[in-house]
C-alpha positions as CSV (number, residue, x, y, z in Angstrom):
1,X,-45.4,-26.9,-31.2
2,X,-44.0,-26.0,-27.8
3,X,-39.8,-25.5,-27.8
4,X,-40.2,-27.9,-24.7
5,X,-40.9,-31.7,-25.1
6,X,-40.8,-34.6,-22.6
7,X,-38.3,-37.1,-22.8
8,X,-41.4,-39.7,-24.1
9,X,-41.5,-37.5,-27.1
10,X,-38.7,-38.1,-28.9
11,X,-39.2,-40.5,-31.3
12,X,-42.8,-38.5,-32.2
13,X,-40.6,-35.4,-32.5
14,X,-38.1,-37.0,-35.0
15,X,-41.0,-38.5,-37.3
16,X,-42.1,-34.3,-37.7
17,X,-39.0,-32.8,-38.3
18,X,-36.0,-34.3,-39.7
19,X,-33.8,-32.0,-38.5
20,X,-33.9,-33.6,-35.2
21,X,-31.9,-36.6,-36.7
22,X,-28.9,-34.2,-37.9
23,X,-27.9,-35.1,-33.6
24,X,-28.8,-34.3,-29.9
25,X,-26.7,-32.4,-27.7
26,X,-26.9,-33.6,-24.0
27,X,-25.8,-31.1,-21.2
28,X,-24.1,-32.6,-18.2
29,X,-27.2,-33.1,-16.2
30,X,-28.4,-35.8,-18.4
31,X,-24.7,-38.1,-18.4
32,X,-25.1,-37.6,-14.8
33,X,-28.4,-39.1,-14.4
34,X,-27.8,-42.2,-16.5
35,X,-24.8,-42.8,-14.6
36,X,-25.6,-42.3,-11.2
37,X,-27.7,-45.2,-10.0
38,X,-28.8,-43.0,-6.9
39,X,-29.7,-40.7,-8.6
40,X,-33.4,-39.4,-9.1
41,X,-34.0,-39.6,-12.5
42,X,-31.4,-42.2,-13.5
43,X,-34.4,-44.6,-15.1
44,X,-35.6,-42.1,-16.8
45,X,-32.2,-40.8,-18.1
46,X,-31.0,-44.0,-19.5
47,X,-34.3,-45.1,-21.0
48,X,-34.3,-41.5,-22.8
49,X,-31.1,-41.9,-23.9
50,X,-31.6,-45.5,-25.0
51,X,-34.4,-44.4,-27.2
52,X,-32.0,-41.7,-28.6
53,X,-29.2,-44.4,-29.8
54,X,-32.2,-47.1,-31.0
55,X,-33.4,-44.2,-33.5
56,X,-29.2,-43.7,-34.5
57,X,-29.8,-40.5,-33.5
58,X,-26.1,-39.1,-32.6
59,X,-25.4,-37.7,-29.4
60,X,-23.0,-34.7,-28.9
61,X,-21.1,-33.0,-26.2
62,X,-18.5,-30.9,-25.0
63,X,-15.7,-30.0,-23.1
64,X,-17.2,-28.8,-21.1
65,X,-19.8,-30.9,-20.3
66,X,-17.1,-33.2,-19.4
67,X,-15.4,-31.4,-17.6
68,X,-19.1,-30.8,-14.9
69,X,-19.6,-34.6,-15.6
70,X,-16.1,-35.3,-13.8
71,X,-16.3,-33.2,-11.5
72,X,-20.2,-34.5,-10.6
73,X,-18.2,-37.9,-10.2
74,X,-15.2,-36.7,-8.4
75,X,-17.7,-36.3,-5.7
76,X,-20.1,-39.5,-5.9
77,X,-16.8,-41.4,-5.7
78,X,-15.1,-39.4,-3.0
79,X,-18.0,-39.6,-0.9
80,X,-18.2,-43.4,-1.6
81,X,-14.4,-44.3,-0.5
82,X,-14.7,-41.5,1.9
83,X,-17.8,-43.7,3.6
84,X,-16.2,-47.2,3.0
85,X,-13.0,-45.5,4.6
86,X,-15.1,-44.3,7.6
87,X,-16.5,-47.4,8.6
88,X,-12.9,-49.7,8.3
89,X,-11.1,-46.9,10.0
90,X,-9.6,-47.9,13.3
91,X,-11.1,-44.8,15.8
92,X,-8.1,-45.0,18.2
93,X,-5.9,-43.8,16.0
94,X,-7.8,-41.3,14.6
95,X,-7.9,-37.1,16.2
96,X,-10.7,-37.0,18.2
97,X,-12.2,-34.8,14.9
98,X,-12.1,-36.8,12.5
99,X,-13.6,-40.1,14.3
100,X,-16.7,-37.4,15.3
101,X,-16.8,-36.5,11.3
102,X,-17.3,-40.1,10.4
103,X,-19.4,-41.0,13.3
104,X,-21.5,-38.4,12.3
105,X,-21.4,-39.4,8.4
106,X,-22.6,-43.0,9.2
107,X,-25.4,-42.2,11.7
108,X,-26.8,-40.5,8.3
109,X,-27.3,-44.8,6.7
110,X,-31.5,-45.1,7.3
111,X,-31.3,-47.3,10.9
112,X,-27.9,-47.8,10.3
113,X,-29.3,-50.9,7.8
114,X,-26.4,-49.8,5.5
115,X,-22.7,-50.0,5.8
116,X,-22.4,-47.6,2.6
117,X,-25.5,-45.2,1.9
118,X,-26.0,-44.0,-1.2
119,X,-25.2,-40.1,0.2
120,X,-23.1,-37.6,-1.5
121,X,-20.8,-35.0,-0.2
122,X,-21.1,-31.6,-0.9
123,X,-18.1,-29.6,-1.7
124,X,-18.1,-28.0,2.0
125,X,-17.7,-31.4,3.9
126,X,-15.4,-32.5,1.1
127,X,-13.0,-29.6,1.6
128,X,-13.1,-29.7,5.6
129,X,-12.3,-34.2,6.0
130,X,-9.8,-33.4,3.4
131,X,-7.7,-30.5,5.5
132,X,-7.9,-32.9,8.2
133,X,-6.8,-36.0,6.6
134,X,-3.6,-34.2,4.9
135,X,-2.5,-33.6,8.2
136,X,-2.9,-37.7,9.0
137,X,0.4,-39.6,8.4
138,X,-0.4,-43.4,8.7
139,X,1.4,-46.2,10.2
140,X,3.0,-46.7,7.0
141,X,4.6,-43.3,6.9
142,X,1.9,-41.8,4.4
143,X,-0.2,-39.1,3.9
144,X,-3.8,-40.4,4.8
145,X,-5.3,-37.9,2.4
146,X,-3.0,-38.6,-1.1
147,X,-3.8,-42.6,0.2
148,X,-7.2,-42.6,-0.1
149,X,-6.9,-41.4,-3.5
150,X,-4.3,-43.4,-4.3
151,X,-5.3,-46.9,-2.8
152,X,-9.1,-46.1,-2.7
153,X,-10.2,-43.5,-6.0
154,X,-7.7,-45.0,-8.1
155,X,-8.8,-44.9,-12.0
156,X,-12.8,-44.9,-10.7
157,X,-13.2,-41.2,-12.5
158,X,-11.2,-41.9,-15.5
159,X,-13.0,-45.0,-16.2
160,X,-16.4,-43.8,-15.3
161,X,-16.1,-41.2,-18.5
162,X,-15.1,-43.9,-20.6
163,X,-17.9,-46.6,-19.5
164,X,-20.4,-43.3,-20.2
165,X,-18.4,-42.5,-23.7
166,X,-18.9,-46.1,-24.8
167,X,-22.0,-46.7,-23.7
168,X,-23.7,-43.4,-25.0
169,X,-21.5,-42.8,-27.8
170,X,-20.3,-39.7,-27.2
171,X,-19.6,-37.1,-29.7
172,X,-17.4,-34.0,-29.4
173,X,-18.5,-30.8,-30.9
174,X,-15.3,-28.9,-31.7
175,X,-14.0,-26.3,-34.2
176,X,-10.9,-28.2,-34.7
177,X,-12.8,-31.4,-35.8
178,X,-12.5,-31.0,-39.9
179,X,-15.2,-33.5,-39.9
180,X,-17.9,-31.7,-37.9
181,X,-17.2,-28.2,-39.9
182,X,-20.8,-29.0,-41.0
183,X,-22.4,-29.3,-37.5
184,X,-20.2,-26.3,-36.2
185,X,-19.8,-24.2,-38.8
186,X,-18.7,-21.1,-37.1
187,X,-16.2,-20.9,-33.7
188,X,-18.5,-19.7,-30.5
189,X,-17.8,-16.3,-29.4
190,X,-16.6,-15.7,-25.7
191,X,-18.5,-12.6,-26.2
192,X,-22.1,-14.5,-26.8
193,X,-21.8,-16.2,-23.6
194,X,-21.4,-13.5,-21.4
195,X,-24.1,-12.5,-23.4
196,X,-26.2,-15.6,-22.3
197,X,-25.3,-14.9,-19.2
198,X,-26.4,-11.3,-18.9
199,X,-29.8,-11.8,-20.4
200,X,-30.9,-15.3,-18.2
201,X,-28.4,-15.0,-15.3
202,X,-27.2,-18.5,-16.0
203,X,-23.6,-19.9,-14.6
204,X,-20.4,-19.6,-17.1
205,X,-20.2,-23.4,-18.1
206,X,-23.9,-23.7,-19.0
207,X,-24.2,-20.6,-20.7
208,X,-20.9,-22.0,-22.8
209,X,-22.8,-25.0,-23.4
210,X,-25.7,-23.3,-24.2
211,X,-23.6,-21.1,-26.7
212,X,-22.3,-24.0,-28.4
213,X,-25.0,-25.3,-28.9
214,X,-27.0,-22.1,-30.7
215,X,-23.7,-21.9,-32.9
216,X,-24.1,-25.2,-33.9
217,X,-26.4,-26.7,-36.4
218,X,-28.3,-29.3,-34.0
219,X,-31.8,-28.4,-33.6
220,X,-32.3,-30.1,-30.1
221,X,-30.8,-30.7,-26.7
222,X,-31.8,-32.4,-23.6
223,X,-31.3,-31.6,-20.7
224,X,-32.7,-32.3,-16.9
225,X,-32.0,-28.7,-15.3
226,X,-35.0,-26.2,-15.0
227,X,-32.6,-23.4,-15.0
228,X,-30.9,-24.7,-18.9
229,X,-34.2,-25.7,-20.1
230,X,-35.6,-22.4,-19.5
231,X,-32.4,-20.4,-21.0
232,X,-33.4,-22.2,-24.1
233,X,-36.7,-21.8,-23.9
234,X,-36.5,-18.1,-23.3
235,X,-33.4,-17.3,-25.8
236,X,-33.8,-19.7,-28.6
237,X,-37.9,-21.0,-28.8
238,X,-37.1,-22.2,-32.7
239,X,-34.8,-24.6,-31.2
240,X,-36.0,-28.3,-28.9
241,X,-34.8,-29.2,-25.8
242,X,-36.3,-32.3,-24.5
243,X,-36.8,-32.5,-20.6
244,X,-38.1,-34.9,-18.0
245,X,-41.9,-35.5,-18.8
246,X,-42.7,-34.2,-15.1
247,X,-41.1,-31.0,-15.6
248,X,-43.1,-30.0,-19.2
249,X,-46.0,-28.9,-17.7
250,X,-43.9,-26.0,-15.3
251,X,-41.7,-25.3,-17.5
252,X,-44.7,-24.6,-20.7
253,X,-46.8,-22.6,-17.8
254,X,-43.6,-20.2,-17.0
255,X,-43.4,-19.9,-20.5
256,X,-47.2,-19.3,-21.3
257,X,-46.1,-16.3,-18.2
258,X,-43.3,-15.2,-19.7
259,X,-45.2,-14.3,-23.0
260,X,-48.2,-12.7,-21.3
261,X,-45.8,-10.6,-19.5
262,X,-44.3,-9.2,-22.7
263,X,-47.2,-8.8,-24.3
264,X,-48.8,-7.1,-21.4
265,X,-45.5,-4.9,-21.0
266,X,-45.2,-4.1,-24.9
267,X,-49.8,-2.8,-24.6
268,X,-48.3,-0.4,-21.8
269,X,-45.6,0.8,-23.3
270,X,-47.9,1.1,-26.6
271,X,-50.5,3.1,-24.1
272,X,-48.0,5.2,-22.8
273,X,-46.1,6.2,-26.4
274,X,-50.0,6.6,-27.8
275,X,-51.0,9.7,-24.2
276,X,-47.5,11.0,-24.6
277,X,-47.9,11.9,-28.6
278,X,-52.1,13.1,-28.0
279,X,-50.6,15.2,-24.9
280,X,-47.5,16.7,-27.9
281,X,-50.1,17.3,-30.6
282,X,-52.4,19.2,-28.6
């Protein structure tokens, strides 16, 4: 059976191999779906993930997978306050360059039907409103910037891990948890994740993930990245990593590719070996 399986194939997975039930690791693209409502795959996230916690079927993490979920929702809030900010702010005592910025940012709303749309800020926009807003002292003798976060941000980031560790049930794999010696028998190896990251070109935090995860003992992770989902697909095929259903399909095909591709590379090779030892023994 394929290494890749649709989210819908869960539970049929778990009734043909039991050592799906030992837990699920999740990668950070998954939280992020089931908790951003705007996000495209957020129905099928939670409903995944739903099915995962019916079946008692425990659901593992990292540090790092934290630490991409936070900073994922250290922009979806930013760029929320940062909008509801825009459209109380009082223009006339704005620079000329910021009241342009957040013109500009509200024009974005579909017909301008929506006060707050649903966009998010990419680091780049983040960075520049941010350089101009620490140089904004308000009436009440405050940095703009540091107020915003203050007044506006709050405890929002904090609190949105902890409504996503409640409601998913987070587990933390870890070398220093006693308890989970069984799960994580062995401490990853910075070594094996440059490794990772040589042999698929991956970024440093998924291939850490990714390295955790193959030290581990689970036998599946899920995630909603192509990129990931081929890593594992590519460097460990004995292990599962369940997927959105629409992206199976691709992601079996590259495989089916990848595999011809070796096999056609290994009969040249074999071709090549086979002339070069006729053309020695003559």
């Amino acid at each position: 059976m394929s290494c890749i399986r649709g989210y819908s194939e869960f539970r049929s997975s778990l009734s043909g191999d039991n050592r799906l039930r030992l837990g699920l690791m999740v990668d950070s693209s998954v939280l992020i779906s089931a908790t951003d409502d705007a996000d495209s795959g957020n129905s099928k996230a939670t409903e995944f993930l739903d099915v995962v916690i019916e079946e008692k079927t425990p659901i593992f993490c990292n540090v790092v997978v934290r630490s991409e979920f936070l900073q994922k929702h250290r922009r979806i809030i930013l760029s929320e306050v940062l909008f509801e900010f825009a459209t109380k702010a009082d223009r006339s005592k704005l620079r000329p360059e910021i009241a342009r910025t957040f013109d500009k940012w509200l024009k974005l709303a579909p017909n301008n039907e929506s006060p707050l749309p649903k966009l998010r800020l990419n680091e780049t926009p983040l960075k520049e409103i941010k350089r101009l807003l620490m140089g904004e002292i308000a009436d009440d003798g405050r940095e703009v910037w540091t107020a915003i976060c203050r007044d506006l941000v709050g405890t929002k980031l904090g609190t949105a891990w902890e409504t996503a560790d409640d409601e998913f049930g987070l587990n933390f794999l870890s070398t220093r948890d006693p308890v989970l010696s069984a799960i994580l028998p062995l401490e990853p190896q910075w070594e094996d994740a440059v490794r990772i990251i040589e042999k698929v070109g991956i970024g440093s935090s998924d291939a850490m993930i990714l390295n955790m995860f193959f030290t581990s003992e689970l036998h599946a992770i899920a995630t909603s990245d192509f990129e990931f989902a081929h890593a594992v697909q590519f460097l460990r095929p004995d292990r599962v990593c369940f997927v959105p259903d629409k992206s199976v399909k691709e992601l079996r095909d590259f495989h089916e590719r990848d595999s011809k591709d070796l096999h056609h590379s290994a009969e040249k090779v074999m071709r090549a070996n086979d002339r070069t030892f006729r053309r020695l023994s003559k």
